[in-house]
C-alpha positions in Angstrom: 98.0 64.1 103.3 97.8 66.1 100.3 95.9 63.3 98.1 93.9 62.6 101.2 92.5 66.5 101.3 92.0 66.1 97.1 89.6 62.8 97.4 88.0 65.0 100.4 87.6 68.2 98.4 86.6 65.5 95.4 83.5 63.9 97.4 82.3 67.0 98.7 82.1 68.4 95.2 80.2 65.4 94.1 77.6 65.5 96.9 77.5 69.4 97.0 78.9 70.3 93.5 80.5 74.3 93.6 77.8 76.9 91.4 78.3 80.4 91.0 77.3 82.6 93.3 75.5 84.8 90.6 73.8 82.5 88.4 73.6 79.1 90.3 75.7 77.4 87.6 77.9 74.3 88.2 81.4 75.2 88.1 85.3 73.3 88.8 85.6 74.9 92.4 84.4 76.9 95.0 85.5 80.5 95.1 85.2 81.8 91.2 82.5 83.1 88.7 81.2 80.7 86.3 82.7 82.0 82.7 79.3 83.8 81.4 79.3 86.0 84.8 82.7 87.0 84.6 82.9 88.4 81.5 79.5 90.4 81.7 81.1 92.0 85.0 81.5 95.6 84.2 85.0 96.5 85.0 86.0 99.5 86.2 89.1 100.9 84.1 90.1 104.9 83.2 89.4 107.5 83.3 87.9 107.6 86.2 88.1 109.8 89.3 91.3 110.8 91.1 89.6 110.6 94.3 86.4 108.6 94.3 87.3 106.6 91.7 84.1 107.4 90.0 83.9 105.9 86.3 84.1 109.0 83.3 83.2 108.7 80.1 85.9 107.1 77.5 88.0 110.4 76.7 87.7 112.5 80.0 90.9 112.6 81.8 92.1 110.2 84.2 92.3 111.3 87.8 90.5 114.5 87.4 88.0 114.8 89.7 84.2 114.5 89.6 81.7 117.2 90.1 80.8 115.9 93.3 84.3 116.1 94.9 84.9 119.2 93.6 82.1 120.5 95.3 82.6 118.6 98.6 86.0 116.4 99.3 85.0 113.4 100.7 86.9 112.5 104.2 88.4 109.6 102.9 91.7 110.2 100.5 91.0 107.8 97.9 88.2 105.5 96.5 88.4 102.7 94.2 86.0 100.2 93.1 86.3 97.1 91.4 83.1 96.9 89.1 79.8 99.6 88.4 76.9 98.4 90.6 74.6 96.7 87.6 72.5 94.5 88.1 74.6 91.4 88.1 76.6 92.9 90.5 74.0 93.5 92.7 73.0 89.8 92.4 76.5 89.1 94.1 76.2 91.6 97.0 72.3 90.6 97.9 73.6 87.1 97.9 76.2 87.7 100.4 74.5 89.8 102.2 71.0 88.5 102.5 71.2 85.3 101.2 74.7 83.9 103.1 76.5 83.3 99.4 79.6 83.3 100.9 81.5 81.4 98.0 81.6 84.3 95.8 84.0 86.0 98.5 87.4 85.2 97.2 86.2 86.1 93.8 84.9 89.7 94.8 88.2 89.7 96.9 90.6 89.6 94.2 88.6 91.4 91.9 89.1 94.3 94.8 92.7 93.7 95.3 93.2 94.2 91.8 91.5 97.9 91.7 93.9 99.3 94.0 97.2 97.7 92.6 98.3 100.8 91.7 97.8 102.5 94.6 100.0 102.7 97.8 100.2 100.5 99.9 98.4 100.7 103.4 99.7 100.0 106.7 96.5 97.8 108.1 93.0 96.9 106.6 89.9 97.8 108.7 85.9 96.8 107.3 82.8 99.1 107.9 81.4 98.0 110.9 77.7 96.7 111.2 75.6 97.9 114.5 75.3 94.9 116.9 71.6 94.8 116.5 72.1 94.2 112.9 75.4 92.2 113.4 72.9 89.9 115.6 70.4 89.5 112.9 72.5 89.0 110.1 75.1 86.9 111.8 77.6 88.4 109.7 79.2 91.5 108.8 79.5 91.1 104.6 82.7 94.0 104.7 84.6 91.9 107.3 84.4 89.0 105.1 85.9 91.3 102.2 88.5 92.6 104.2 89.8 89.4 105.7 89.7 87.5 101.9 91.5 91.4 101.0 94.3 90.9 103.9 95.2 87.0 102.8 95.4 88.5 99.7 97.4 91.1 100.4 99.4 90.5 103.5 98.2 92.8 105.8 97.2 93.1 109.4 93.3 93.0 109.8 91.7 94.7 112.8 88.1 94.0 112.6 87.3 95.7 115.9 88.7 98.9 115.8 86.0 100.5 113.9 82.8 100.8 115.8 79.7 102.1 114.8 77.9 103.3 118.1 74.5 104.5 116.4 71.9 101.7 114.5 71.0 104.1 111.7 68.0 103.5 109.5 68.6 101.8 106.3 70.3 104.6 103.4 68.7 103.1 100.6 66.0 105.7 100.2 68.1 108.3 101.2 70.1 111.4 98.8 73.1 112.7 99.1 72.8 115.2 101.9 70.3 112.7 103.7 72.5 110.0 103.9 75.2 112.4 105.3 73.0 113.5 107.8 72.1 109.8 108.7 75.2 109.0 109.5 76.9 112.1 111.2 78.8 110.6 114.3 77.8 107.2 113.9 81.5 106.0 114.2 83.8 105.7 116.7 87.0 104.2 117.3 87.9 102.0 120.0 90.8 102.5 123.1 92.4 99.5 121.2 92.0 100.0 117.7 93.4 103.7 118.4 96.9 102.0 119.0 96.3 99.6 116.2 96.2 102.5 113.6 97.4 105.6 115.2 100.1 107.3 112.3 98.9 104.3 109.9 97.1 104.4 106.5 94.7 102.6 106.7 92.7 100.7 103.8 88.6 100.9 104.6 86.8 98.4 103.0 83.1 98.4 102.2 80.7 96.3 99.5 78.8 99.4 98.0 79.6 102.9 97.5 76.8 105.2 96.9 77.7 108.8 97.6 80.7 108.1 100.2 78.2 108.8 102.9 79.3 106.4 105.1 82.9 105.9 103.8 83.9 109.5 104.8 82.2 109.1 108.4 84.3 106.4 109.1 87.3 108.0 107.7 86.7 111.2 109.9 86.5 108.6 112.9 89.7 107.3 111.5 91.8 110.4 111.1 90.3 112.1 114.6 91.7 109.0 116.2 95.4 109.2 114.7 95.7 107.5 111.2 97.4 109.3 108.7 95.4 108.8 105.7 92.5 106.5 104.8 92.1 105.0 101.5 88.7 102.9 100.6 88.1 100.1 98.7 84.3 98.2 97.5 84.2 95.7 95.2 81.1 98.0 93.7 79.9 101.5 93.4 76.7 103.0 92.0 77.8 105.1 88.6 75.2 107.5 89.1 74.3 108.2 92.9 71.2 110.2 93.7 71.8 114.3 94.1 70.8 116.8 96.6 
């Protein structure tokens, strides 16, 4: 049975040989960066951050925290990315998110699961919901896809459902800081089920991009309003120098 699934996974690749999701490349298998792309992704190491994981400049102190949370705490406990948001990031995420590149998931996964090794470990994994109207359009939510390649990886409990997002805001990409908060004030809810699912949990969000933690800390203030004890986030990408005001 084993052979038999190699000579399958063998003809497929010959018909429909694997490329990378960035750069269209050939490569051995499905699921992995060509070499070229991997190595020009720009890690996220220290210092960085203590609480939104925001990358500093080599010699700041690690786990400080930024300007930005000093001024405002985000809702969420924790953020940590796995790479800056450059432009071959980006590449990855518009892939996936427009373009239906699924392949690159389990790469993006594990690049995720590594960024939070050394934090503590969560009770249950739950993605950022899309609106139905948009879920219906794209067909997929890109964060759910993370988050169930994040609790393989991990495993933990998935509950995909017990996040909902109850308003169809307009797009945040032309938004600032204090725009994209007001954008998405009460957008999330969660549900009569997903309240038992996580109630006294901590509970792992996960997300594609973070920008200014707009959206991350409205769904972690849905989160801890409906009983979970602490909410930690995870992205495979965030933006090294969100907009102001």
């Amino acid at each position: 049975m084993h052979s038999a699934k190699q000579v399958g996974r063998g003809v497929l690749n010959f018909l429909l040989p694997p490329r990378c999701p960035s750069c269209g490349t050939r490569i051995a298998d499905d699921g992995h960066l060509c070499g070229t792309c991997w190595g020009e992704m720009a890690m996220i190491t220290a210092p960085k951050c203590g609480i939104c994981g925001l990358p500093f400049a080599a010699g700041d102190l690690d786990g400080a925290e930024c300007g930005a949370c000093m001024r405002e705490r985000p809702e969420f406990d924790w953020a940590r990315a796995a790479v800056v948001y450059d432009d071959r990031a980006k590449s990855l995420i518009l892939g996936l998110k427009y373009g239906g590149v699924g392949s690159g998931v389990p790469a993006l996964g594990r690049m995720m699961a590594g960024s939070i090794a050394r934090e503590p470990r969560p009770d249950i994994i739950v993605p950022v919901p899309l609106h139905s109207r948009r879920l219906l359009m794209r067909r997929f939510n890109q964060s759910q896809l993370l988050a169930k390649t994040l609790a393989d990886i991990m495993s933990l409990p998935l509950d995909a459902f017990a996040l909902e997002r109850r308003k169809a805001t307009p797009s945040q990409g032309t938004l600032n800081r204090k725009g994209r908060k007001r954008n998405v004030a009460g957008a999330f809810r969660v549900s009569e089920m997903g309240k038992k699912a996580i109630e006294g949990k901590t509970v792992l969000l996960v997300d594609d991009v973070l920008t200014t933690g707009a959206t991350a800390s409205a769904c972690a203030k849905a989160l801890k309003k409906a009983g979970a004890s602490r909410v930690g986030l995870v992205v495979f990408a965030r933006v090294k120098h969100p907009s102001a005001g």
